[in-house]
C-alpha positions in Angstrom: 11.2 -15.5 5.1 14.0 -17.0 7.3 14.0 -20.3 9.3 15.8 -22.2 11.9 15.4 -25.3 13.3 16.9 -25.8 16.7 18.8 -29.1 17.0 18.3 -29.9 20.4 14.3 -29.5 20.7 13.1 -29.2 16.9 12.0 -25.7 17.7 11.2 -24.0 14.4 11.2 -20.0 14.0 10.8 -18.2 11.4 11.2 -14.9 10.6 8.7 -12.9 9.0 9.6 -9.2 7.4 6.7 -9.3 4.8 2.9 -9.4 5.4 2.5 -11.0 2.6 5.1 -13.9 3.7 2.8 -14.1 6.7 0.5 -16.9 5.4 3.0 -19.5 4.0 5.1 -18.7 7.7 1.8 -19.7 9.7 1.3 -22.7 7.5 4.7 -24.2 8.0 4.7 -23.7 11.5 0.8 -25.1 12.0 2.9 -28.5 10.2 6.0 -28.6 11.8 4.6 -30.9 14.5 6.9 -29.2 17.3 6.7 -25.9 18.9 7.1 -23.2 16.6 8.0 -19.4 16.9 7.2 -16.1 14.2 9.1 -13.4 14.8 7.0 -10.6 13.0 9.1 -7.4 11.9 7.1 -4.2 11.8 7.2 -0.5 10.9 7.3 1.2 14.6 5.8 3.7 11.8 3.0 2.2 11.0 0.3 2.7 13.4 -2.6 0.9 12.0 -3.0 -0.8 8.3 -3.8 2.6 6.9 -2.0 5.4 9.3 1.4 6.3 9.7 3.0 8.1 12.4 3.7 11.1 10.2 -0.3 11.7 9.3 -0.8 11.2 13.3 1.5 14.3 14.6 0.9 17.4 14.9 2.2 19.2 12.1 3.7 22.8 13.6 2.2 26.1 13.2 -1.4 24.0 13.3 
């Protein structure tokens, strides 16, 4: 997880490329006391928890 604090307002973001950095990310920026943005990274792959684009298509010659 990366984070930056923005000198001028306090703004914290964060950047979150693991799920399971999610929790700790949420935490910190509940207690930072300022405003606070998570930039979430995602698989455009990943369609929901358990389905990926590749099971979703239709395979040719089906």
């Amino acid at each position: 997880m990366r984070h930056v604090v923005h000198r001028e307002t306090s703004a914290l973001g964060l950047l979150v490329a693991k799920t399971g950095d999610f929790p700790a990310a949420f935490a910190e920026a509940l207690g930072h006391g300022g405003p606070a943005l998570i930039e979430l990274r995602t698989d455009p792959a990943q369609l929901t928890p358990d389905r990926r684009l590749a099971e979703a298509a239709p395979r040719a010659g089906q």
